[in-house]
C-alpha positions as CSV (number, residue, x, y, z in Angstrom):
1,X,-13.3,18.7,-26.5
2,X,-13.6,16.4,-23.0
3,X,-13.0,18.4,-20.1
4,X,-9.8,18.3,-18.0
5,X,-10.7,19.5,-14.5
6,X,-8.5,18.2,-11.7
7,X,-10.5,17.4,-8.3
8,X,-8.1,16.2,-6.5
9,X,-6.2,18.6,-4.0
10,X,-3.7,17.2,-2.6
11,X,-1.7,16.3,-5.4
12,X,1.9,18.1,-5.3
13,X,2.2,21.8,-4.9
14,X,5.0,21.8,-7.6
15,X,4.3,20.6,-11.0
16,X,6.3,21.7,-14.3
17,X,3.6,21.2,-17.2
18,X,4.2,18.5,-19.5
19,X,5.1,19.0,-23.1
20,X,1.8,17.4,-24.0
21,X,-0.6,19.2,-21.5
22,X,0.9,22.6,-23.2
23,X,0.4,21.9,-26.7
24,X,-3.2,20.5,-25.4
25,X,-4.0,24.0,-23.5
26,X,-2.9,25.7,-26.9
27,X,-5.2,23.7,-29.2
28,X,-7.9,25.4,-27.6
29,X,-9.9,27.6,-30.1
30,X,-12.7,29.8,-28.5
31,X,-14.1,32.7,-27.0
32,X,-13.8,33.2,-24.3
33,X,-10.7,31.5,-23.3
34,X,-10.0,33.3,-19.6
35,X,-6.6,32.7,-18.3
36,X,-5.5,34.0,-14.3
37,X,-1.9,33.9,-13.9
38,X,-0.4,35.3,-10.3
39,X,2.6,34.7,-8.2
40,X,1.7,32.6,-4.9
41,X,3.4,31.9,-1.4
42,X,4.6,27.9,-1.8
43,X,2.7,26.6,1.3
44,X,0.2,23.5,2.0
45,X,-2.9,25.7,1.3
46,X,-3.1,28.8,-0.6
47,X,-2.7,32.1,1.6
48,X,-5.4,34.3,2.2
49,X,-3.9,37.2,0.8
50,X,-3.1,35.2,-2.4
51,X,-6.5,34.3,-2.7
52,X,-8.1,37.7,-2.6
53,X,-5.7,38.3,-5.0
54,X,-7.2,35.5,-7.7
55,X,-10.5,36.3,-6.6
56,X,-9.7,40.0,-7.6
57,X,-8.5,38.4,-11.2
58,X,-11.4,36.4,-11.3
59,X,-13.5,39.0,-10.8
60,X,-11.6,41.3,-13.5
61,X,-12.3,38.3,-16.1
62,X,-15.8,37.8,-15.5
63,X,-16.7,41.4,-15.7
64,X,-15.1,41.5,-19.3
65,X,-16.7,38.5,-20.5
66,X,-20.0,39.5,-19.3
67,X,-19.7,43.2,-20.8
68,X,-19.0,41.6,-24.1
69,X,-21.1,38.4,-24.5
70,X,-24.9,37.8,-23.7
71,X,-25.1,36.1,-19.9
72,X,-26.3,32.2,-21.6
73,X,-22.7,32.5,-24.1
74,X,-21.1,33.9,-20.9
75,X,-22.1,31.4,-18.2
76,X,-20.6,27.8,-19.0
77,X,-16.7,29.4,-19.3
78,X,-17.6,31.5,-15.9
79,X,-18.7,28.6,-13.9
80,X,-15.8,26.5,-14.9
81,X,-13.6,29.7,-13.5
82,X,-15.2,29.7,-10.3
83,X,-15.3,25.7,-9.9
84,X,-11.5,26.5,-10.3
85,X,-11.1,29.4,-8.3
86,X,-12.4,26.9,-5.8
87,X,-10.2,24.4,-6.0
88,X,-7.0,26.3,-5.6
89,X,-8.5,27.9,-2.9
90,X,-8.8,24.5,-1.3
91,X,-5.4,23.0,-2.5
92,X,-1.4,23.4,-2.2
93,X,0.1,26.4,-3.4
94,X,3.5,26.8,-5.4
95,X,5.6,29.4,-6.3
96,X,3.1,30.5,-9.1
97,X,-0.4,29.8,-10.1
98,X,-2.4,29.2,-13.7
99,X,-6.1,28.8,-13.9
100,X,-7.9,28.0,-17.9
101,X,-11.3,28.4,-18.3
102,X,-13.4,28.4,-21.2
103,X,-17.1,26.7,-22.0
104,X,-15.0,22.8,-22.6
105,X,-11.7,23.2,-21.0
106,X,-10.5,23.6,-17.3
107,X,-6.7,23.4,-16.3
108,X,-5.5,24.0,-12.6
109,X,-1.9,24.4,-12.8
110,X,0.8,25.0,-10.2
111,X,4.4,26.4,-10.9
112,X,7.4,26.4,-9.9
113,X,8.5,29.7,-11.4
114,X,7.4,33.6,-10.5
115,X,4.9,35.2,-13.1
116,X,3.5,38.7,-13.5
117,X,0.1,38.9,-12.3
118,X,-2.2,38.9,-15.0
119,X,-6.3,38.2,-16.1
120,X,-6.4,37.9,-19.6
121,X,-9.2,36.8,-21.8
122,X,-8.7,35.9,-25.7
123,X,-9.4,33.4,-28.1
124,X,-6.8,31.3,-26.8
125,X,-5.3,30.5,-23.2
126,X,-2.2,32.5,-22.2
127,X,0.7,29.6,-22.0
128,X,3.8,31.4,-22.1
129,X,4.5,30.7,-18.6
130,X,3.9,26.9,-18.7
131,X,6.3,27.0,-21.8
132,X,9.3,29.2,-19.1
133,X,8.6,26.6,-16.6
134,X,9.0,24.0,-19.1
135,X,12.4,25.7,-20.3
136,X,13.6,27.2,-16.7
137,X,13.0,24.0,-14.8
138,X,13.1,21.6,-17.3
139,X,12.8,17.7,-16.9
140,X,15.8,15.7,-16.0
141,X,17.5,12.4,-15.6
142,X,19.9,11.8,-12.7
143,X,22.5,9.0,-12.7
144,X,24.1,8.3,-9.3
145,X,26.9,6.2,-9.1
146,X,29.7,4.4,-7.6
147,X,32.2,1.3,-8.1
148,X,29.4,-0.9,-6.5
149,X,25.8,0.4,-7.7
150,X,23.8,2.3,-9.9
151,X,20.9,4.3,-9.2
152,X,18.4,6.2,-11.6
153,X,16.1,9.4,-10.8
154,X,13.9,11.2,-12.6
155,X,14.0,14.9,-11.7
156,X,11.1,18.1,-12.2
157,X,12.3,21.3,-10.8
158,X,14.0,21.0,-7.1
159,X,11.8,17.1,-6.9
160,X,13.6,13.7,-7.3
161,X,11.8,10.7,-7.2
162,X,13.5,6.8,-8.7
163,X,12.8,6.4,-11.8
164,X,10.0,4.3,-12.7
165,X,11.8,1.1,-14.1
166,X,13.2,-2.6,-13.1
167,X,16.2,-1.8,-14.3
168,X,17.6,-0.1,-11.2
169,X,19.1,-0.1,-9.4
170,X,22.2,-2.2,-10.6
171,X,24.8,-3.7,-9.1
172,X,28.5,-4.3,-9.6
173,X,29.5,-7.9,-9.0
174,X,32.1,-8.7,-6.4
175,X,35.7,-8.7,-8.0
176,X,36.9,-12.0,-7.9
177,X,40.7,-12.4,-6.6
178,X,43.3,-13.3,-9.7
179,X,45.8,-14.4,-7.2
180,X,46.6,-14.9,-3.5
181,X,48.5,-12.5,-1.3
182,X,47.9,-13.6,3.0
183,X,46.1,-16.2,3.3
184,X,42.6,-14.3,4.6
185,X,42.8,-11.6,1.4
186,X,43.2,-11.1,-2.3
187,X,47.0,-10.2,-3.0
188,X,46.6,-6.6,-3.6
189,X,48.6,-6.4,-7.2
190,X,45.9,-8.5,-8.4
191,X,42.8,-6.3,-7.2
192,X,40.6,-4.3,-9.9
193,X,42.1,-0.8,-10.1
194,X,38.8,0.1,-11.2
195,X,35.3,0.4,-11.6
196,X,33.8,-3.3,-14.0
197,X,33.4,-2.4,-17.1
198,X,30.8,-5.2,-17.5
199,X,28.9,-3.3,-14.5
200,X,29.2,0.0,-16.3
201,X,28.0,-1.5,-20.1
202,X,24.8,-2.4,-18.1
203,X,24.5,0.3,-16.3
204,X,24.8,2.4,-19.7
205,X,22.5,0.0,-21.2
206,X,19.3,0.3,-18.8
207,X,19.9,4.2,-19.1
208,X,20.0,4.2,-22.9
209,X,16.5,1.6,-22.7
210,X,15.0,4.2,-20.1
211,X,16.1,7.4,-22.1
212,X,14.8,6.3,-25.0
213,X,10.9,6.4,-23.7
214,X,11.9,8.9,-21.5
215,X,14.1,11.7,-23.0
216,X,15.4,14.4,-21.2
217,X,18.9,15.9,-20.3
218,X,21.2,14.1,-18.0
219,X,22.9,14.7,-14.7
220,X,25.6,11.9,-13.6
221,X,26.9,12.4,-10.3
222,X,29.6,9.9,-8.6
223,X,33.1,10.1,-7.7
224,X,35.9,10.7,-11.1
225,X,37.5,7.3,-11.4
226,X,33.9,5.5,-11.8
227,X,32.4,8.6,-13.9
228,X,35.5,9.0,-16.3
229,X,35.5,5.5,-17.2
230,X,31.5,5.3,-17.7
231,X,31.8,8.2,-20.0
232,X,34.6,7.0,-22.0
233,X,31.9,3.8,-22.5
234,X,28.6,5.4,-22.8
235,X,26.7,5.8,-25.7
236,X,24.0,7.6,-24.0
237,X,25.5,10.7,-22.9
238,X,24.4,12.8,-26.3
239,X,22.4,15.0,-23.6
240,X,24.6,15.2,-20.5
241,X,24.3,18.4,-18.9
242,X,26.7,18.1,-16.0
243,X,28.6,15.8,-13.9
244,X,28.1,16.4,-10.1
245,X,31.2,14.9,-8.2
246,X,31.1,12.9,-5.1
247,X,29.6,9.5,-3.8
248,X,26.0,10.6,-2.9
249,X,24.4,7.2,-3.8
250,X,23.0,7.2,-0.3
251,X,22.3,10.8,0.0
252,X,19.0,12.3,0.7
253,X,17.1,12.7,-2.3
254,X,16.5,16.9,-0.9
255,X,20.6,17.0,-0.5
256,X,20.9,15.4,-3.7
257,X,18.5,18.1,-5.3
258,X,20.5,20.6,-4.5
259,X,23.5,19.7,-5.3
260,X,22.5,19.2,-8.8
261,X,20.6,22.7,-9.3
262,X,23.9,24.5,-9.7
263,X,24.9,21.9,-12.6
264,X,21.1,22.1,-14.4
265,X,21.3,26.4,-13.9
266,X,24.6,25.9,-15.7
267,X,23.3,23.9,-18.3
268,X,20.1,26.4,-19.0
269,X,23.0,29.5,-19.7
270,X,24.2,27.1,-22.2
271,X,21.3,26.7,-23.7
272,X,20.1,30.3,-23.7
273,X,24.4,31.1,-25.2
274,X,23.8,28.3,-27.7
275,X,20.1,30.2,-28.8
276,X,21.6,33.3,-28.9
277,X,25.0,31.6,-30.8
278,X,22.5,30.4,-33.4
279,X,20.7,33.6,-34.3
280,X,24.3,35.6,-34.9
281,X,24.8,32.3,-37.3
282,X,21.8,33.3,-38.8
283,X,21.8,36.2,-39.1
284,X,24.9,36.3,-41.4
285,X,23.0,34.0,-43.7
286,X,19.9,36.9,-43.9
287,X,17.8,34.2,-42.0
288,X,17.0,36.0,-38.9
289,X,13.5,38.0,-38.4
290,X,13.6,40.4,-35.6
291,X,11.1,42.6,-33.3
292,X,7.7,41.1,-33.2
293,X,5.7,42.2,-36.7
294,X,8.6,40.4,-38.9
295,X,9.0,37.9,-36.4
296,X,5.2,37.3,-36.9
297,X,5.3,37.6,-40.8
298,X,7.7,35.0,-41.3
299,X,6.6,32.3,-38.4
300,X,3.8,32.2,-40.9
301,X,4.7,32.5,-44.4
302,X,8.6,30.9,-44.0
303,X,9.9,27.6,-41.8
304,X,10.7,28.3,-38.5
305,X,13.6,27.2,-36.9
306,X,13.8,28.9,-33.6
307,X,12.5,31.7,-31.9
308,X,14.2,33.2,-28.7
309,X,12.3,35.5,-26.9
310,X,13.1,37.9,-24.0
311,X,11.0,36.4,-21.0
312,X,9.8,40.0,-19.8
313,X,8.0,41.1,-22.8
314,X,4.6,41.8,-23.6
315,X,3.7,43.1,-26.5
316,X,-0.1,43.8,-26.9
317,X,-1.3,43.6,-30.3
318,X,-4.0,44.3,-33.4
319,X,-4.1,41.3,-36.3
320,X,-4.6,42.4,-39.6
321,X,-7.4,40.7,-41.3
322,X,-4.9,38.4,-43.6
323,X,-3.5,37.6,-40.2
324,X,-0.1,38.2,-41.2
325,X,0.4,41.8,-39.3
326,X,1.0,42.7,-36.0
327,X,-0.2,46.5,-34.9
328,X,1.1,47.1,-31.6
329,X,-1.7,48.4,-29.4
330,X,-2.2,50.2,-26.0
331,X,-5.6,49.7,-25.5
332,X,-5.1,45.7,-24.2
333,X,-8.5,45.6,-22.7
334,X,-10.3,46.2,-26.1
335,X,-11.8,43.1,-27.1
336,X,-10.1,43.5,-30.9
337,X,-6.5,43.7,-29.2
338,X,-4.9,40.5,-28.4
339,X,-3.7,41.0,-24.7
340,X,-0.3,39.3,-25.5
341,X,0.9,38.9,-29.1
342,X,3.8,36.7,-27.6
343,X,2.3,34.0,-26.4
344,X,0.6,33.6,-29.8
345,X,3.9,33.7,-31.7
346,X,5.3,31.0,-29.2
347,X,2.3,29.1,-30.0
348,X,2.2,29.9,-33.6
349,X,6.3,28.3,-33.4
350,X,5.8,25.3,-31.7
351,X,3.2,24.1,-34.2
352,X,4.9,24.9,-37.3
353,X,7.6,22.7,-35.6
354,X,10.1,24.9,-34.1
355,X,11.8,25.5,-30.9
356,X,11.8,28.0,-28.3
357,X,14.7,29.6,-26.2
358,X,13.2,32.0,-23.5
359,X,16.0,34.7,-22.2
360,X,17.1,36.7,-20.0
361,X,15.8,40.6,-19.8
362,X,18.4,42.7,-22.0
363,X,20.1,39.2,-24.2
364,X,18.0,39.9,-26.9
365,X,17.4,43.7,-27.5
366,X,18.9,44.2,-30.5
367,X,16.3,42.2,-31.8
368,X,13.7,44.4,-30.2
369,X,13.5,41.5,-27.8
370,X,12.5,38.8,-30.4
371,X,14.2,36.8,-32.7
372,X,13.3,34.1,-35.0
373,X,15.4,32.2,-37.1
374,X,14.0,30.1,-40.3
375,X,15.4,27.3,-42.4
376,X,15.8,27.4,-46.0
């Protein structure tokens, strides 16, 4: 496997990992796999007091892996760490920090979301954070737009930048006068009473041709008589998450931000009500597994569908030989015990081709805090 270190430091403190780069990170297959997760201060360089706090992880790490390998099967995973280590210590900080090191891989990543400080060392890396920062601040398209133009942003957590395309932005042509009224202006009976529909079919157009390569939900934000009638036209709108009202085509990309994070907040307690919507469904049918052993059982031996999972638990584990039972353990630093069954069974859903809802502490504990649906 190539190695994926990133050198560069000054790229941007706030990065939400791609769909890709997870499923990449969770491919990896060997011991040891060392993950450092920890909560940071967002600034232009890392804090010192954050970074005696990685350094203290680091350390933590190393002195497992070298208490349970030889030093020459140890060495090439705890060089990568410290080359790491390094880097962040030299780079941008974010809200939260993840650092993967193993003897082929290295990952660097910086999130936008709190985490609980954590060194863990498995067979695999710990991801379940990069997957909440995937579902907490997810991806997302912003249409701005009035009577006269159209503009197109692509959004990761509170960060708008215009979209990479030609296609925008778009604008209306002038209305053209269908009669006279004085002789220096239109005669206002025969003035458009609203926004032109040609202008909005293109408009829809170049968003359906962007969405398409680009999926994500949608945020359209623009005044209600040229948003109503671009609705009522769209065929692109299959993922809107929110309107945003008001003319802020000129805005200031931060002002824009944050008047859409109340719209895309909304739209994540949909999702988490339609998850949890789904498992009482479900559950009717007999097709729910709950707490983390059956949950575990039948992500291997049935289809998942979907597995929601309360984002504050850890559930420390034993694997039966078969590999189809979970033991809970206490004893996480044992090198037997898998230091977080969860992100495993996240991991184990995702590649069987299911989906995950992460939720809030408390939604799910009738389920023991984990629930996972299956098809039939």
């Amino acid at each position: 496997m190539s190695t994926r270190i990133r050198s560069a430091p000054r790229r941007p403190a706030v990065a939400v990992p791609s769909p890709g780069q997870i499923t990449a990170l969770q491919a990896v297959r060997e011991y040891p796999a060392i993950s450092l997760l920890l909560t940071t201060t967002p600034a232009a360089e890392l804090a010192h007091a954050d970074l005696l706090r990685l350094e203290a992880l680091a350390g933590q790490a190393v002195e497992r892996v070298r208490a349970e390998l030889r030093p020459e099967a140890a060495a090439p995973a705890v060089r990568r760490l410290r080359d790491l280590v390094d880097q962040a210590r030299r780079g941008p900080a974010a809200t939260a920090l993840a650092v993967y090191a193993s003897a082929s891989t290295g990952d660097l990543v910086r999130l936008p979301v709190p985490v609980r400080d954590r060194a863990v060392v498995d067979p695999t890396f710990a991801t379940r954070d990069l997957v909440r920062a995937l579902h907490r601040t997810p991806r997302h398209l912003v249409l701005a737009l009035n009577a006269g133009q159209a503009r197109l942003f692509d959004g990761v957590a509170d960060s708008l930048l215009p979209a990479l395309t030609r296609a925008f932005p778009i604008r209306a042509a002038r209305p053209v006068a269908l009669g006279r009224g004085r002789a220096d202006r239109p005669g206002r009976a025969d003035r458009p009473t609203g926004p032109d529909t040609d202008y909005l079919r293109r408009v829809d157009a170049a968003l359906g041709a962007y969405a398409r390569l680009h999926p994500a939900p949608l945020v359209i934000v623009g005044e209600d008589r040229v948003t109503g009638p671009f609705r009522q036209l769209s065929v692109n709108c299959g993922r809107l998450a929110g309107v945003v009202r008001g003319n802020l085509l000129t805005s200031a990309l931060p002002v824009l931000s944050a008047r859409i994070r109340e719209t895309l907040d909304d739209y994540l307690h949909r999702r988490e009500a339609e998850a949890v919507a789904l498992i009482d469904r479900r559950a009717a049918a007999g097709r729910v597994a709950s707490g983390m052993p059956d949950a575990w059982l039948a992500a291997r031996t049935a289809r998942p569908e979907m597995l929601a999972v309360d984002e504050s638990l850890f559930y420390p584990a034993r694997l039966s030989d078969d590999g189809n039972t979970l033991v809970p353990a206490t004893d996480a630093e044992h090198p037997d015990v898998i230091d977080d069954a969860v992100d495993e069974l996240i991991e184990l859903v995702l590649i069987r081709g299911g989906w995950v809802a992460l939720t809030a502490p408390g939604t799910l504990n009738r389920h023991q805090g984990v629930a996972l649906t299956v098809g039939r």
